[in-house]
C-alpha positions as MATLAB code, in Angstrom:
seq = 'XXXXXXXXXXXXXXXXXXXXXXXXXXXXXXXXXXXXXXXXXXXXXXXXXXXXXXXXXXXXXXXXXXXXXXXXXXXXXXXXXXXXXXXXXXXXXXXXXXXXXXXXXXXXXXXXXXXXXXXXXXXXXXXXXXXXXXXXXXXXXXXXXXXXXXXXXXXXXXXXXXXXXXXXXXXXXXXXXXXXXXXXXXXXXXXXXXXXXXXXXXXXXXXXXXXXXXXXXXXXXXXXXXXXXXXXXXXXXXXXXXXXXXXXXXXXXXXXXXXXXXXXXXXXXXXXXXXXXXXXXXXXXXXXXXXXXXXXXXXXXXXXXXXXXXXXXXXXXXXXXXXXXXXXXXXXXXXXXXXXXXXXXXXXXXXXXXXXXXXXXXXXXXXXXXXXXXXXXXXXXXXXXXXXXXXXXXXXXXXXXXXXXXXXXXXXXXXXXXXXXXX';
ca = [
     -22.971  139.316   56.122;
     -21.514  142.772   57.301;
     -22.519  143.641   60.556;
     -24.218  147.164   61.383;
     -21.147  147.432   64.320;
     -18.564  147.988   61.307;
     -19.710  151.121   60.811;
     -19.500  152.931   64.506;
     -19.955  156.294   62.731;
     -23.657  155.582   61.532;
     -24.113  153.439   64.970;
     -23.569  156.527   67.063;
     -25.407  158.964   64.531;
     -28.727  156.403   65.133;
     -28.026  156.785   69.138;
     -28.034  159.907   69.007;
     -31.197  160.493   66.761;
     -33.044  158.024   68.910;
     -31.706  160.323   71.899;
     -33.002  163.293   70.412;
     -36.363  161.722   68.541;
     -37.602  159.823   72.375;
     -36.631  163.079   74.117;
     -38.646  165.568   71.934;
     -41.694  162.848   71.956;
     -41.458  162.238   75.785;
     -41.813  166.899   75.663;
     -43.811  166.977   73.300;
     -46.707  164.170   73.029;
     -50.021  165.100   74.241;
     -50.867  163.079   77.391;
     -53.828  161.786   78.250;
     -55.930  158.905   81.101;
     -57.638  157.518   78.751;
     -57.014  155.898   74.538;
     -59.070  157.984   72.344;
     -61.738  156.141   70.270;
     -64.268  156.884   67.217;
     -67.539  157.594   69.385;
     -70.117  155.532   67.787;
     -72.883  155.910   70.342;
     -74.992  158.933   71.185;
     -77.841  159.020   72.961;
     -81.346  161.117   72.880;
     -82.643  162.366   76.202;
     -86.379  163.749   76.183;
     -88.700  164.459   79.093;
     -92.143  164.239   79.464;
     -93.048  165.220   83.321;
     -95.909  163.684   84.443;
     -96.460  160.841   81.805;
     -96.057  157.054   83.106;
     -93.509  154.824   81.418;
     -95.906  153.791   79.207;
     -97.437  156.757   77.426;
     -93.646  157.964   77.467;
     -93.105  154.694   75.392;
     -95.668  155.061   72.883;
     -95.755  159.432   72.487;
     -92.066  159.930   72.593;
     -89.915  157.170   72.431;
     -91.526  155.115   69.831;
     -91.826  158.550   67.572;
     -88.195  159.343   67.903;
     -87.002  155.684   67.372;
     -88.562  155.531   64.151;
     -87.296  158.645   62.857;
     -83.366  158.052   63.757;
     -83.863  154.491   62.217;
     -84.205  156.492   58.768;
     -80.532  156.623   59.353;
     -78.868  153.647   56.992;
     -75.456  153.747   59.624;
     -77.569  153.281   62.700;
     -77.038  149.691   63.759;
     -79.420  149.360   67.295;
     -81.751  151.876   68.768;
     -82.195  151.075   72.305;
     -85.340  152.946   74.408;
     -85.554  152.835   77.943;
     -88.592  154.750   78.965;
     -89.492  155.472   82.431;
     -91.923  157.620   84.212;
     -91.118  161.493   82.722;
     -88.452  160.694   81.149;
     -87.219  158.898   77.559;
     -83.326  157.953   77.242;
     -82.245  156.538   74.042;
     -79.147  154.986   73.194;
     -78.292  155.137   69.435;
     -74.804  153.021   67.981;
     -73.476  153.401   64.432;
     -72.443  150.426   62.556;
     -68.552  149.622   63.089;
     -67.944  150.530   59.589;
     -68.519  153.633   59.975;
     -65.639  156.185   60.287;
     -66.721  159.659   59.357;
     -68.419  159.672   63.059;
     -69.008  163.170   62.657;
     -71.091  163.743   60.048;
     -73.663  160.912   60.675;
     -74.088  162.587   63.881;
     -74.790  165.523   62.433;
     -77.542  163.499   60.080;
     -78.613  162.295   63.492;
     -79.376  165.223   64.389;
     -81.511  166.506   61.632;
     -83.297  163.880   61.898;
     -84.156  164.478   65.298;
     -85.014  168.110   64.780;
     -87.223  166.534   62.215;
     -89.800  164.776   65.115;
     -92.513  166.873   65.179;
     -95.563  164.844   66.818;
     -94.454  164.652   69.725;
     -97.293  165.526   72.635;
     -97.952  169.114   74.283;
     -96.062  169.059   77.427;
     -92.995  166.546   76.383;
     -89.551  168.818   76.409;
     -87.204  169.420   73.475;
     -85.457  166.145   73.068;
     -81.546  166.619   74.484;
     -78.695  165.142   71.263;
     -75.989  164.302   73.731;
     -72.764  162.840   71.443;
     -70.048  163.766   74.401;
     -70.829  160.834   77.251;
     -68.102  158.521   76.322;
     -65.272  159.682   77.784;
     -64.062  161.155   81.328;
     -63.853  164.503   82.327;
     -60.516  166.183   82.480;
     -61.148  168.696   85.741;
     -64.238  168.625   88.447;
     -64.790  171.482   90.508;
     -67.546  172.778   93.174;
     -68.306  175.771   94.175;
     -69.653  175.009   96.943;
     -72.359  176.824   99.390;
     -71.008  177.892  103.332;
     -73.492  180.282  104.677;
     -75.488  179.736  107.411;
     -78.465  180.133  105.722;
     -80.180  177.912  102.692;
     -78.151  177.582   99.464;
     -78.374  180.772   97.503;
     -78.638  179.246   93.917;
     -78.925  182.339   92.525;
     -75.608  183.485   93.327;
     -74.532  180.035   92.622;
     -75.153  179.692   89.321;
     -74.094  183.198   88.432;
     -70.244  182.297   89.178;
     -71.123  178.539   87.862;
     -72.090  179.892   84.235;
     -69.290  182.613   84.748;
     -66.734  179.857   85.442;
     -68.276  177.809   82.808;
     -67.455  180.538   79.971;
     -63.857  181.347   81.294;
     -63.185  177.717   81.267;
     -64.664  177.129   77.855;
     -62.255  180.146   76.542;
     -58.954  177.939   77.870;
     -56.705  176.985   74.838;
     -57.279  173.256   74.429;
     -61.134  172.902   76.771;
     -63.228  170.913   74.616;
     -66.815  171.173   76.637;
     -67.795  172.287   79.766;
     -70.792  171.040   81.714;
     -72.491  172.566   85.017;
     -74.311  169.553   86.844;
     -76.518  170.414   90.390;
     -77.597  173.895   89.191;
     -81.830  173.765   90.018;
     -83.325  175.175   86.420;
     -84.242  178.632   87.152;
     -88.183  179.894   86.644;
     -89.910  182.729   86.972;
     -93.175  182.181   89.510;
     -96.472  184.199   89.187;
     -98.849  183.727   92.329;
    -101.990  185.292   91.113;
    -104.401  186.430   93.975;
    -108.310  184.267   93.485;
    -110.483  186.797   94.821;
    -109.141  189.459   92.084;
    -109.240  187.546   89.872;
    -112.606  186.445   90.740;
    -113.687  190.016   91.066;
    -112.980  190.275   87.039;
    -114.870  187.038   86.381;
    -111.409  185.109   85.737;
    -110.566  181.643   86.698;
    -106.465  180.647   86.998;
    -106.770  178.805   83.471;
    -107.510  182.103   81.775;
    -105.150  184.209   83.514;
    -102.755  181.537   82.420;
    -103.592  181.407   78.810;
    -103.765  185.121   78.453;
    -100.224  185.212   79.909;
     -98.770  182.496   77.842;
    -100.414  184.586   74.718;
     -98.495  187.213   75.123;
     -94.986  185.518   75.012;
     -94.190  186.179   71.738;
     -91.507  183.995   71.514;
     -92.053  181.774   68.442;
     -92.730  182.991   64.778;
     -95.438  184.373   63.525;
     -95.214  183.911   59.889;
     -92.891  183.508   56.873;
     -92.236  186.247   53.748;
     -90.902  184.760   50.445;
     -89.639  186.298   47.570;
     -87.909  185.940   44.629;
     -84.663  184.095   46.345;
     -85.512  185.372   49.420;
     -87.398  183.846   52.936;
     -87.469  185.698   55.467;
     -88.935  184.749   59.314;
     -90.728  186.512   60.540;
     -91.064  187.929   64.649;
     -92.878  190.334   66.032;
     -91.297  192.216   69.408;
     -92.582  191.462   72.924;
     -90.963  188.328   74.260;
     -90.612  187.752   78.007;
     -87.293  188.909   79.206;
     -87.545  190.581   82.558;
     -89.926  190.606   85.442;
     -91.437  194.025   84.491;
     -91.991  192.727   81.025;
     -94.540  190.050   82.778;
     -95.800  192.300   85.345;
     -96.947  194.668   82.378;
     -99.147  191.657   81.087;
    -102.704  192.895   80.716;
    -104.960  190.310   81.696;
    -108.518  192.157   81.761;
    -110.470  195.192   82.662;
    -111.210  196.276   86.744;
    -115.512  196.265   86.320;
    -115.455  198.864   89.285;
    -113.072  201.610   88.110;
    -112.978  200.365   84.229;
    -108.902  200.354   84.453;
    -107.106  198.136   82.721;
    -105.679  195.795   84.887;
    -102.250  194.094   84.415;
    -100.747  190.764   85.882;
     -98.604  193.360   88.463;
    -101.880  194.161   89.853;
    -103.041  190.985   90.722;
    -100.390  188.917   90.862;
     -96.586  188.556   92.368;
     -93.814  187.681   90.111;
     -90.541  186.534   91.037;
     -87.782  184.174   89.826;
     -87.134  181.197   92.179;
     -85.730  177.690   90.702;
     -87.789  174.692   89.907;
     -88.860  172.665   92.877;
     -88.469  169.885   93.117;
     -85.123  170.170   91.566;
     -83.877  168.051   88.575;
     -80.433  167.535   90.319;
     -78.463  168.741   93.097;
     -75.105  168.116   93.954;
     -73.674  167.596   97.746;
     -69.875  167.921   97.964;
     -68.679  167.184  101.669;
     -72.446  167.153  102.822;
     -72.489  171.142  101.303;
     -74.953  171.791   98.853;
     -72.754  172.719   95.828;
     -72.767  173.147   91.805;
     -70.541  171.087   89.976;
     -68.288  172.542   86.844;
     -67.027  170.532   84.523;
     -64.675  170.486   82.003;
     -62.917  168.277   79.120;
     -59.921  168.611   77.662;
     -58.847  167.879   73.726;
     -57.240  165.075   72.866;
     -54.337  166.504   71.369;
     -53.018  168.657   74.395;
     -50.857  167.843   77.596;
     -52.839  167.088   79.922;
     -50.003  168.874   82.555;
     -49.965  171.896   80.546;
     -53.635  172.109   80.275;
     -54.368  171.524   83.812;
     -51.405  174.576   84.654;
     -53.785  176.876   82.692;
     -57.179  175.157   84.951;
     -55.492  176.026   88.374;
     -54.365  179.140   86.895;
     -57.802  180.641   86.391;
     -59.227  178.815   89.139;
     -56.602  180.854   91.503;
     -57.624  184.203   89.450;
     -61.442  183.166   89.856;
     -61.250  181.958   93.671;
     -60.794  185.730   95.797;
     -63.402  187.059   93.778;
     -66.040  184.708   95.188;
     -68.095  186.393   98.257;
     -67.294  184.429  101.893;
     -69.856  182.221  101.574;
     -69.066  180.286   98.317;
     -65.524  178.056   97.970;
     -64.199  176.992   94.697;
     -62.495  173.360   95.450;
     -60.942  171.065   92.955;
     -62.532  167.590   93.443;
     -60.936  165.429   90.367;
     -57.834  165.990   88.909;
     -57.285  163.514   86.187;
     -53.692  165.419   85.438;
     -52.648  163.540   88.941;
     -53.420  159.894   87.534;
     -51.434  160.811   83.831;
     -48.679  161.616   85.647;
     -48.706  158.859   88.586;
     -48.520  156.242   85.652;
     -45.548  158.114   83.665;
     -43.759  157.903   86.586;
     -44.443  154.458   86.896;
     -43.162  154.168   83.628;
     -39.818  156.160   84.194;
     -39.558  153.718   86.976;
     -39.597  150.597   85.916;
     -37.493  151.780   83.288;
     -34.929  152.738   85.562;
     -35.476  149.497   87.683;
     -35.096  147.541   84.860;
     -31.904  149.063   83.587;
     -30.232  148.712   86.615;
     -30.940  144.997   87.304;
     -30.178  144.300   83.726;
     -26.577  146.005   84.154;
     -26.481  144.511   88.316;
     -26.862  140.801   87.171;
     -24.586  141.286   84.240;
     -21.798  142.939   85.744;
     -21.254  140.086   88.208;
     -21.729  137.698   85.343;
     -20.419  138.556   81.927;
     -18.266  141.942   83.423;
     -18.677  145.472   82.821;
     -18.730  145.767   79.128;
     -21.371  143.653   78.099;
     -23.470  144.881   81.092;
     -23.172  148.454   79.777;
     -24.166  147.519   76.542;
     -27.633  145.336   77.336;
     -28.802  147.793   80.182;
     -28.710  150.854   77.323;
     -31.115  148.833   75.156;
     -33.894  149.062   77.342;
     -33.835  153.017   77.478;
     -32.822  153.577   74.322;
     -36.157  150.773   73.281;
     -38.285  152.420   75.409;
     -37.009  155.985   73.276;
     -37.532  154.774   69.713;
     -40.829  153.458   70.763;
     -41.809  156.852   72.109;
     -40.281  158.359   68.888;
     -42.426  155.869   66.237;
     -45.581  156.775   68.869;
     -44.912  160.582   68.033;
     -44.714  159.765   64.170;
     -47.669  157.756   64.005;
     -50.078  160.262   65.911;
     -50.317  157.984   69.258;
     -50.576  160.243   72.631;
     -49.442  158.787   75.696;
     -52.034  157.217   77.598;
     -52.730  154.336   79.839;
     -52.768  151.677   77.215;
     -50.026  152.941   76.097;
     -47.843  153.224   79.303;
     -49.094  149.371   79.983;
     -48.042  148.186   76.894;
     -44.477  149.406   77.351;
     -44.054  148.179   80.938;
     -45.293  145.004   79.736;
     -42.836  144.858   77.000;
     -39.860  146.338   79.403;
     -40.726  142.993   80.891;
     -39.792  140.689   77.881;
     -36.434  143.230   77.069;
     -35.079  142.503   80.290;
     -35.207  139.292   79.199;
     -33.928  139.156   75.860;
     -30.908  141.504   76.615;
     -30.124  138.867   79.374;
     -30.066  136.118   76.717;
     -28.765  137.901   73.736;
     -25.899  139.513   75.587;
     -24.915  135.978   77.403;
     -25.126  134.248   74.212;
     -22.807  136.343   72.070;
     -20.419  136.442   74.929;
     -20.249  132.737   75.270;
     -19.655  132.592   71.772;
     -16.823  135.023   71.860;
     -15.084  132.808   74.565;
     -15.218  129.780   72.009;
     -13.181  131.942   69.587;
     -15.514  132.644   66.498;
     -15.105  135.928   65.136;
     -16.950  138.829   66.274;
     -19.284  139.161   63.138;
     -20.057  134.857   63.217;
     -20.931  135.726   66.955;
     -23.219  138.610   66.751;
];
């Protein structure tokens, strides 16, 4: 048999492309704190204020579950309904690989569901819950006076867009932020003075949001929608709401008459967020899978400087999670025990077998730990925890081994078979 060591040309050529191949991976790899996986579960999220668990069970849930079961990749539907509100969980069969398109079916379907009752919200298609987010921040409230949400939620959707344009952001998410309404406090006795009750001011209002189509034109190829202008979008807009006629003067009377109309947020709130015991709104953001997660969190703290002396005294921008910070705690681990390894492989050698041999089993661990980078790279892997655990775990067992293999040849050299026989 003719040993690869005959040939120290080609031996030092592989070195140095295993040098060169671990090096670029160890650059180059995008690094992540979590494996990524085929998301096979998404999950429906509908409200229904007021409703008990069990007319949410039979008006929404029950509707919606047998619509998404239409789906032939859906294996379980799960429904959890409670009082306002319908969560359900949805899981694809394991088979299934193009995760992306039955999704999207998914979500036809669900546009589909049209019974459900006056009063239940648009149902919420939420595919993005599996995995962690990259980068948390608050911007959080430090006035004196109550929270401004208002101004709080201008900078939160501001920061939300800037973050979404970073190269390599996948979603962003604002959590805490009260939904914003628009309130009209109609006065009783004018309105009683026109012979109006609350019901009608409220119906003649809601009339006159023209906000959904009014018809459809088809032609010959064509279909058109069609909308007819008038839709709420500003507070004069409502206030110029005619709601009936003044009996005493005969003047038309609008809903800026009789009424105030401001925007406030919805109370109670949905959510809030407290960071420190502050009242706060939460950005978040998640990062690609194929990126640096070092890289990508330079660009975060980047704009996040940029974005911070802009805000007025009483709102701070803070980082709360950094997930860049655990990545690169556990590749240091890795470059440690690495290290560690190395040098008790070459420590317990040199005293027992001498320099030579020591040299030669302490350079197999980093130059393993390199090709296995290198395959990683080739095979589309990123560098993750799984990943880093697996290698430390396997450092482990070449400590080992080089121990063994490296005494075993030497003893064999000392009985006097040749150098090929022994290796």
């Amino acid at each position: 048999m003719i040993g690869l060591y005959r040939y120290p040309r080609l031996i030092i050529l592989l070195l140095l492309l295993i040098l060169v191949a671990g090096s670029a991976a160890i650059s180059t790899m995008p690094r992540l704190e979590d494996p990524h996986m085929k998301n096979r579960v998404v999950f429906v999220i509908t409200p229904y204020p007021g409703a008990d668990a069990a007319r949410v069970e039979a008006l929404v849930s029950e509707p919606i579950e047998r619509k998404l079961r239409e789906v032939a990749e859906v294996k379980e539907i799960n429904a959890i309904s409670r009082l306002g509100l319908s969560f359900i969980t949805i899981e694809m069969k394991d088979e299934v690989e193009n995760v992306a398109e039955v999704a999207s079916r998914l979500r036809d379907k669900l546009g589909e569901v049209t019974v459900l009752p006056e009063g239940a919200g648009p149902p919420k298609f939420d595919d993005k819950r599996l995995y962690a987010f990259t980068s948390i921040m608050a911007l959080g409230w430090f006035g004196d006076e109550a929270p401004n949400y208002a101004i709080l939620g201008r900078y939160a959707k501001e920061l939300r867009t800037r973050l979404a344009n970073v190269d390599g952001t996948d979603f962003v998410r604002i959590f805490g932020l009260p939904d914003e309404e628009i309130e009209v406090i109609f006065d009783a006795d004018r309105l009683a003075m026109m012979g109006l009750d609350l019901t009608q001011a409220a119906a003649r209002l809601k009339a006159a949001d023209t906000r959904n189509a009014v018809g459809l034109l088809e032609g010959r190829g064509h279909r058109f929608v069609l909308n007819v202008e008038g839709q709420f979008t500003d507070l004069d807009r409502i206030r110029a709401v005619p709601v009936g006629i003044d009996p005493a003067s005969g003047r038309q009377v609008t809903v800026g008459d009789i009424a105030e109309v401001h925007r406030t947020h919805h109370d109670p709130p949905a959510s809030l967020a407290l960071v420190d015991g502050r009242p706060a709104v939460v950005i978040a953001a998640r990062m690609l899978t194929d990126q640096r997660i070092d890289e990508w969190m330079q660009r975060i703290e980047a704009l996040r400087a940029e974005f911070a002396p802009r805000l007025p005294h009483m709102v701070h921008l803070d980082v709360i999670f950094d997930q860049a910070r655990y990545t690169s705690r556990r590749l240091s681990n890795l470059m440690e025990n690495l290290v560690y390894s190395a040098l008790i492989v070459f420590s317990v050698l040199l005293v027992t077998l001498g320099w030579r041999a020591s040299l030669i089993a302490g350079s197999i661990l980093p130059l393993a730990a390199l090709a296995s980078l290198a395959l990683l790279d080739a095979m589309g892997f990123a560098i993750e925890q799984m990943v880093i655990t697996g290698m430390i775990i396997a450092l482990g067992i070449m400590v080992d081994n080089a121990i063994v293999v490296t005494d075993e040849v030497q003893a064999r050299l000392l009985k006097g078979e040749r150098r090929s026989v022994a290796v």
